[in-house]
C-alpha positions in Angstrom: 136.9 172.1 57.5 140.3 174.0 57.9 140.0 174.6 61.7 139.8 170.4 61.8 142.7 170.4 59.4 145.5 168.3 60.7 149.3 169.1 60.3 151.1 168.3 57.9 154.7 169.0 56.2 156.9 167.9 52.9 160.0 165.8 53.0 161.9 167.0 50.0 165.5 166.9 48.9 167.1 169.5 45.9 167.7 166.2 44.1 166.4 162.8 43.4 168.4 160.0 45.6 168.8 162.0 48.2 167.0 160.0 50.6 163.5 161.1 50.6 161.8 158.1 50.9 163.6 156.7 53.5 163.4 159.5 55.9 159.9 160.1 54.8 158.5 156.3 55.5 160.6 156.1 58.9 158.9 159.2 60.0 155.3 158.1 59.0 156.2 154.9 60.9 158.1 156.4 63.8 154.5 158.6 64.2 152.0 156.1 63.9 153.6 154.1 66.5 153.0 156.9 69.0 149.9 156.1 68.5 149.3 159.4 66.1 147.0 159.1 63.3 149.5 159.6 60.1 148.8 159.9 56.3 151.1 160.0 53.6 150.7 162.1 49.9 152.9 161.8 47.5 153.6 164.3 45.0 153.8 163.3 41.1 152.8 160.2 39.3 153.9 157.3 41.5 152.2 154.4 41.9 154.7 152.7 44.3 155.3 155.2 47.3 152.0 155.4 48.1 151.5 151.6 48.4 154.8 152.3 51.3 153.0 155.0 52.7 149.7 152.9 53.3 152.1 150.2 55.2 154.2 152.4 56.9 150.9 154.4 58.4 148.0 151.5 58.4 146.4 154.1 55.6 145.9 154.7 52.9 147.6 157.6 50.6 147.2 159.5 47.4 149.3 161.6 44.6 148.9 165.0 43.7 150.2 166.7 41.3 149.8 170.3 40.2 150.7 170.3 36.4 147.7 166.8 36.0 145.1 168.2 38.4 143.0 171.5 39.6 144.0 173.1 42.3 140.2 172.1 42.7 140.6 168.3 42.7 143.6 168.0 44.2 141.6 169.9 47.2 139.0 167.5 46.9 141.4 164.6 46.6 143.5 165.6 50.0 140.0 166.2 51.9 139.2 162.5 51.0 142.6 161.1 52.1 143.5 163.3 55.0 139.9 162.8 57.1 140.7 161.4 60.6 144.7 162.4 60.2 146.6 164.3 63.0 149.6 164.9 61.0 150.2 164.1 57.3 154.2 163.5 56.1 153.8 163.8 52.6 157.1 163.0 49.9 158.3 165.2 47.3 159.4 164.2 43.6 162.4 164.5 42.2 164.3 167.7 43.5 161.9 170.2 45.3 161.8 172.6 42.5 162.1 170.0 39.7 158.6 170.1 37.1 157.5 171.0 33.7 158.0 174.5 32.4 154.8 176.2 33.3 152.9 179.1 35.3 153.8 179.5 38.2 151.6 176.5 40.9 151.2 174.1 37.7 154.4 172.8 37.3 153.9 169.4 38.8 156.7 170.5 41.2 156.8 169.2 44.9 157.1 172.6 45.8 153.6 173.7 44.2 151.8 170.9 46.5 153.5 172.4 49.5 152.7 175.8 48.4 149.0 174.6 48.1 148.4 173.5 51.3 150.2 175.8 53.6 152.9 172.7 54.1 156.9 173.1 55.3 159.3 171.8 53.6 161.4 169.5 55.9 164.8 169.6 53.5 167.0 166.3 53.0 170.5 166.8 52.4 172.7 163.9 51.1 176.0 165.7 52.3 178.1 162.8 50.8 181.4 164.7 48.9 180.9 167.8 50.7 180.7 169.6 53.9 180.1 173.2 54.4 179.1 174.1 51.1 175.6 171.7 51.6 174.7 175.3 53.5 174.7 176.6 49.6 172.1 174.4 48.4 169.9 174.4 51.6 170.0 178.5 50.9 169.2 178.8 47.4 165.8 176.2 48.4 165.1 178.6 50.9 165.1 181.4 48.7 164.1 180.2 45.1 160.6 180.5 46.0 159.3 182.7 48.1 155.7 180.9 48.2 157.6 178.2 50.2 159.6 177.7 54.3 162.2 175.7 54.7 161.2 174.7 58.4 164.7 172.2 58.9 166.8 170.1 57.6 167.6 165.9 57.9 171.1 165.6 56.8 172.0 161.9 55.4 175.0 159.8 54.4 176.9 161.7 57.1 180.7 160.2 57.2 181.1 160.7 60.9 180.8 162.8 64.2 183.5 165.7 62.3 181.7 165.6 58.6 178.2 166.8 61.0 179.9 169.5 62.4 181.2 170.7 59.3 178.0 170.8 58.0 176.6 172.0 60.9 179.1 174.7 60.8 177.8 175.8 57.2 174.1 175.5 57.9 174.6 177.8 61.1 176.1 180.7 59.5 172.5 180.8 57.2 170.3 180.0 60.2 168.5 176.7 58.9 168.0 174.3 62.2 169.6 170.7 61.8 166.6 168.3 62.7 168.2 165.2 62.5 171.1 163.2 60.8 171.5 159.7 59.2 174.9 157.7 59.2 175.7 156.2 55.6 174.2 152.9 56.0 173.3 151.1 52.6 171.1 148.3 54.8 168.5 151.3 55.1 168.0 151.3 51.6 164.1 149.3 50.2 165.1 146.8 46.9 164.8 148.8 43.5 164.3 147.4 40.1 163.7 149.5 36.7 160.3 151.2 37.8 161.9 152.7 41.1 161.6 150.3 44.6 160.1 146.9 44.3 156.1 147.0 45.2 155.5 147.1 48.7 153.4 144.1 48.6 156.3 142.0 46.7 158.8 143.3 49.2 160.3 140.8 51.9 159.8 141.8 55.6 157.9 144.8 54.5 156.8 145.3 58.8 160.7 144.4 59.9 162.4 146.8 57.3 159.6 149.4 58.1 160.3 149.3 61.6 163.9 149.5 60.9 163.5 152.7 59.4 161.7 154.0 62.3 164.3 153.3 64.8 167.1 154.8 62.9 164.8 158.1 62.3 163.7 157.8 66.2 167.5 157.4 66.8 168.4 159.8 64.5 165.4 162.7 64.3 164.3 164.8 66.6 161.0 164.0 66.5 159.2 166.8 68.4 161.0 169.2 66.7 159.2 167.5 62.9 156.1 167.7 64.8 156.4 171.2 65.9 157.6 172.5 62.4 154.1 170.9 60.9 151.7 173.7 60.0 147.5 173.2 59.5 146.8 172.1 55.9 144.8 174.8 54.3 142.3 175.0 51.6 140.9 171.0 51.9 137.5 171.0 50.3 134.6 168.5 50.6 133.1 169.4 47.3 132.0 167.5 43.7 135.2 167.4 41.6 134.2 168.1 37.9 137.8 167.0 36.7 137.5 163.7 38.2 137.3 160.9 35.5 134.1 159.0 35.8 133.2 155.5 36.7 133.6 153.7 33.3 130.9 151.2 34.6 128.5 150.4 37.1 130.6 147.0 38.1 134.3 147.2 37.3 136.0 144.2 36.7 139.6 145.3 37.8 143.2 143.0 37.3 144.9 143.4 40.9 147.8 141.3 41.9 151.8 141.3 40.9 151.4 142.1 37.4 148.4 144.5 37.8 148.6 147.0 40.4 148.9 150.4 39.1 146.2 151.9 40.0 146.0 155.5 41.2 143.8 155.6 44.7 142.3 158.4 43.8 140.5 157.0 40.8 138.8 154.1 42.8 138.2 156.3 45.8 135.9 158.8 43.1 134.9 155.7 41.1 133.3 154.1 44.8 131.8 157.4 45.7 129.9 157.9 42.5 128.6 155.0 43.6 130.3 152.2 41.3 132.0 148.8 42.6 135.2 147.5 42.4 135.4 143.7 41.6 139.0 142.3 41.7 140.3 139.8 39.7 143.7 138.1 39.2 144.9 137.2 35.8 148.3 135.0 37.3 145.6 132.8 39.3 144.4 132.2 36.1 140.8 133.7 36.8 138.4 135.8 34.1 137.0 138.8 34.6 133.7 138.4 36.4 130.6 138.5 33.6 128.6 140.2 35.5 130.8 143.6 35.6 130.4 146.3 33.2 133.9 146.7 32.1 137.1 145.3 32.3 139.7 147.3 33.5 143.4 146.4 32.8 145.9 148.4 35.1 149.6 148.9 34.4 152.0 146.7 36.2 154.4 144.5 35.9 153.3 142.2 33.0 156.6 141.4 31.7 158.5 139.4 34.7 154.8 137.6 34.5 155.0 137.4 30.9 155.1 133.0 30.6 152.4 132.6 33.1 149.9 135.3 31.4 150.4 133.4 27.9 149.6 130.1 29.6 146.5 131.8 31.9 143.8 129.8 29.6 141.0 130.6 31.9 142.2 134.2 31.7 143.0 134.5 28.3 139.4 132.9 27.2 137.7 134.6 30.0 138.6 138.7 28.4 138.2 137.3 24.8 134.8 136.3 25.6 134.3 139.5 27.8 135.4 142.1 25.1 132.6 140.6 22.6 129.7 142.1 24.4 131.8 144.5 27.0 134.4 147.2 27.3 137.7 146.2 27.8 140.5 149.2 28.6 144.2 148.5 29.5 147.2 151.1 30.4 150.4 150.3 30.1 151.2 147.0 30.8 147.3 146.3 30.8 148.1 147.9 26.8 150.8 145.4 26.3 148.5 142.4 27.4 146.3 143.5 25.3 148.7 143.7 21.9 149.7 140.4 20.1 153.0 139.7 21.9 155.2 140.3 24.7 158.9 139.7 24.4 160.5 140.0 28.0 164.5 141.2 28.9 165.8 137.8 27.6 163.9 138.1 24.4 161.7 135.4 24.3 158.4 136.4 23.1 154.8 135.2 24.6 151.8 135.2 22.7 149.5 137.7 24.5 145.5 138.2 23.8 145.4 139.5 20.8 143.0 141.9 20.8 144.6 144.7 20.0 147.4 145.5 16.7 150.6 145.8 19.0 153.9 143.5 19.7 156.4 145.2 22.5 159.5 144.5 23.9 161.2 144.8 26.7 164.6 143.0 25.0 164.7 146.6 23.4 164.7 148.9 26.1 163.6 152.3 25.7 162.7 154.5 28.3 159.4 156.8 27.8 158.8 159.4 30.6 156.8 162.4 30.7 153.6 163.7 31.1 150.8 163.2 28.0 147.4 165.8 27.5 145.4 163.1 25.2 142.3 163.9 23.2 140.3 160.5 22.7 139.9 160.1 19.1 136.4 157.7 19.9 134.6 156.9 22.6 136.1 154.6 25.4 135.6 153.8 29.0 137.7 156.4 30.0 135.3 159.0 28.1 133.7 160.6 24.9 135.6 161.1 21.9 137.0 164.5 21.9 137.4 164.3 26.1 140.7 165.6 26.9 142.6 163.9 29.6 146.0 164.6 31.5 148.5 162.0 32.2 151.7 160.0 31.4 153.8 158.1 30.6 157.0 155.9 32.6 158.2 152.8 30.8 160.8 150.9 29.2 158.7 149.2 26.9 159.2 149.7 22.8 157.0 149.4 20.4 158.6 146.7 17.5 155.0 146.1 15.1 151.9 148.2 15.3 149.2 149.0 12.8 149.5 152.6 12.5 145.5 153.6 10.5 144.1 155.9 12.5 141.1 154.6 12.6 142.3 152.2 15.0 144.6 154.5 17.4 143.4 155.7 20.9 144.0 159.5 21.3 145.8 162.2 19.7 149.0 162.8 22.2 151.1 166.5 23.0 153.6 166.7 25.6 153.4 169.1 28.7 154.7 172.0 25.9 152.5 171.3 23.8 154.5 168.7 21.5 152.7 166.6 18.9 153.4 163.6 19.3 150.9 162.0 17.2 148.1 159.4 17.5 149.0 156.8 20.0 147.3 153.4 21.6 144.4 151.5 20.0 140.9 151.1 20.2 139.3 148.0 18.1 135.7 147.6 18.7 135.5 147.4 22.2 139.0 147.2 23.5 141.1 149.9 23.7 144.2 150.7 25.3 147.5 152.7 25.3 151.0 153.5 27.3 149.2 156.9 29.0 147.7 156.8 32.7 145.2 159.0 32.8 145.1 161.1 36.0 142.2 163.8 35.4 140.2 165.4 32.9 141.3 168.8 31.5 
C-alpha cells in the first residue's frame, strides 16, 4: 500500500492558540476545491476538529494518538481513513512537542504522529509581540527532535507589511522558508464555548465561514509550495487491529444529535467492519432507543445546555428505563451524567435525570478534569470483560456533588498516564454502567 500512499503533512504551532485550526481547515478547503481528494487527522483526543475536518473536505477524519493507541492501530486506523486521499492535512494538539512524559513515540505528542507517518511539519507562528526573535522558536522545533522536518512556516497575526519583514528577516538568517502569512483578523476566528469551538453541526454558515477561510489561505498561502512540502505517508497497514475495542452488540442503539455526539470515528468505523450496525437515535426529539438493538450506547456531549428538555423527554426517559431491564445500557461523560440522578446546569437549577445510576453532577460548580485515564473494568460491561484494560480520558467541567462510593457499584479502577491512582471511578448497576472516561483503545 505505501507506493499508493498519498501526501500528506502536519499543521502544528509550538503553542496552543496559535492558529492551527484555522490555517489547517482553510487549507483542507482551499485543496478540495481544486478538485483534490483531501483528508484531515487530528492528533489527540478531539472530538470536535474532526467533525470541521469532515466539512471542510466532504470526508470524513479520525484522531490518533500515540500515548492511547499502537503504533499498530493507529496504522490500521490511518489506512481506513486515508483510502482514496491525494493529500491528507492533518492538525496537531497543543504545541508540537507538548504530551505525557513517556518513551520516546508514545507521548501522545503531535510530533510522534508526524514522526509515524513520514509527515512535515508545516509550523504556525503567531508572531503577535514579537518580531525577529519568532526565528528562536521556529529553530528550537526544528532541532528538538531530530525524528521530525520542519518543511515551512505560516506566520499569523502579522501587524503589517514591516512586522513580515522583520520576521522574515529572523527566519532567513536560520534558513526556514515563509510559506504564507495571515493579517490579524478576529472575523477568521470559528465560535468557542468551554469544550473548545462550537460543534460544526451547531455552527452558523458552517459552508460561508469554511469558504472564508479558504480564500484568506488562497490569498495568503502559497499553495503549491504546501503541496510540494507533502511527503508519501508511510507505514499504512490494511490489517486486523487486536487493540480495537469490540462491537458491544450486534445492533447498537446509539444517542446522536446536539447533546450526543461524541463519538470517536474510529470506534464506529471498527464497530461497522466487525460487522455490527449502528442505529441512531435522538433523545431531544424525544425518541427511545430502538428495542430491537442490543445495547444502548450513550455518547458524551453536550447534555447540560439540553439539560430541561432531557428531564422532560418522557418517551426517552421511559424508553432507556425499559431498555436497561433486559439490555445493556453504557454512557460516557455526558451519556454518565444522564445516566446519574440529577443534572444541575451553569445557573444551578437542577433536572431530574434517569436515575439509573448513583450520581448527581454539576456544572454550577465548575471543575475542570483533563487528562488521559488507563482503566481496568472492575465487571463486565459493554465495553469489555472485567479485568480488560482500556486507555482513554478525561475533558470536562463537570463535578461530582453526591455519589455512592461501595465498590461494588463503581466502573473501573483509574491511574493517570504516570501511573497515578486515582481510585475507582463511574458505576455499573446491573446493566447500566457508565463513567467520565472515553475509551479510545484496549491496552
Amino acid at each position: 500500500m505505501t507506493a499508493q500512499a498519498p501526501r500528506g503533512l502536519l499543521v502544528a504551532a509550538p503553542r496552543s492558540g496559535s492558529g492551527k485550526t484555522t490555517v489547517t481547515l482553510g487549507l483542507q478547503r482551499a485543496l478540495a476545491r481544486r478538485g483534490l481528494a483531501v483528508r484531515g487527522i487530528k492528533n489527540g483526543p478531539d472530538y470536535i476538529d474532526p467533525a470541521f475536518h469532515a466539512a471542510a473536505t466532504g470526508a470524513p477524519s479520525v484522531n490518533l494518538d500515540s500515548f492511547a493507541m499502537t503504533d499498530a492501530t493507529m496504522a490500521a486506523v490511518a489506512a481506513r481513513a486515508l483510502a482514496g486521499a491525494e493529500i491528507v492535512i492533518a492538525e496537531g494538539s497543543m504545541g508540537l512537542f507538548d504530551g505525557v512524559r513517556g518513551e520516546t513515540g508514545r507521548t501522545g505528542a503531535s510530533a510522534d504522529l508526524a514522526a509515524l507517518l513520514g509527515w512535515p511539519v508545516l509550523l504556525v507562528l503567531d508572531v503577535s509581540g514579537h518580531a525577529q526573535s519568532a526565528a528562536a522558536t521556529a529553530l528550537g522545533c526544528a532541532r528538538l527532535d531530530p525524528r521530525i522536518a520542519i518543511a515551512g512556516v505560516v506566520l499569523n497575526q502579522v501587524a503589517s507589511a514591516r512586522h513580515r519583514r522583520l520576521v522574515e528577516d529572523g527566519l532567513s538568517r536560520i534558513g526556514m522558508p515563509v510559506l504564507g502569512a495571515l493579517a490579524r483578523d478576529t472575523g477568521l476566528a470559528l465560535p468557542e464555548r468551554h469544550l473548545g469551538l462550537v460543534q460544526a453541526h451547531e455552527t452558523a454558515d458552517l459552508a460561508a465561514r469554511l469558504d472564508a477561510l479558504a480564500d484568506a489561505i488562497e490569498a495568503a498561502v502559497d499553495l503549491d509550495a504546501v503541496l510540494a512540502a507533502a511527503t508519501p505517508t508511510r507505514g499504512l497497514a490494511v490489517a486486523a487491529d487486536a487493540a480495537a475495542i469490540p462491537p458491544p452488540g450486534q445492533r447498537i442503539a446509539l444517542a446522536r444529535d446536539a447533546a450526543f455526539s461524541f463519538v470517536y470515528p474510529h470506534h464506529l468505523a471498527a464497530w461497522r467492519t466487525a460487522g455490527a450496525e449502528i442505529v441512531p437515535f435522538s433523545p431531544l426529539a424525544d425518541e427511545p432507543p430502538p428495542t430491537d438493538c442490543d445495547v444502548c450506547w450513550l455518547p458524551g456531549g453536550y447534555p447540560e445546555l439540553h439539560a430541561g428538555r432531557l428531564a422532560t423527554a418522557e418517551r426517552f426517559r421511559a424508553g432507556v428505563r425499559a431498555f436497561a431491564e433486559t439490555k445493556p445500557v453504557h454512557g460516557e461523560c455526558g451519556g454518565y451524567m444522564t445516566l446519574g440522578r440529577a443534572l444541575t446546569g451553569a445557573d444551578g437549577i437542577a433536572h431530574a435525570m434517569l436515575g439509573l445510576l448513583p450520581v448527581e453532577t454539576s456544572f454550577a460548580r465548575r471543575r475542570f478534569n483533563l487528562g488521559y485515564r488507563i482503566a481496568t473494568l472492575i465487571h463486565d460491561a459493554p465495553l469489555g470483560a472485567a479485568g480488560s484494560r482500556l486507555v482513554g480520558h478525561e475533558f470536562h467541567y463537570a463535578s461530582v456533588v453526591a455519589r455512592e462510593e461501595a465498590r461494588e457499584a463503581a466502573f473501573a479502577d483509574m491511574v493517570d498516564a504516570e501511573g497515578t491512582d486515582l481510585g475507582a471511578a463511574g458505576h455499573r448497576v446491573g446493566t447500566v454502567s457508565g463513567t467520565f472516561f472515553h475509551a479510545i483503545a484496549r491496552r
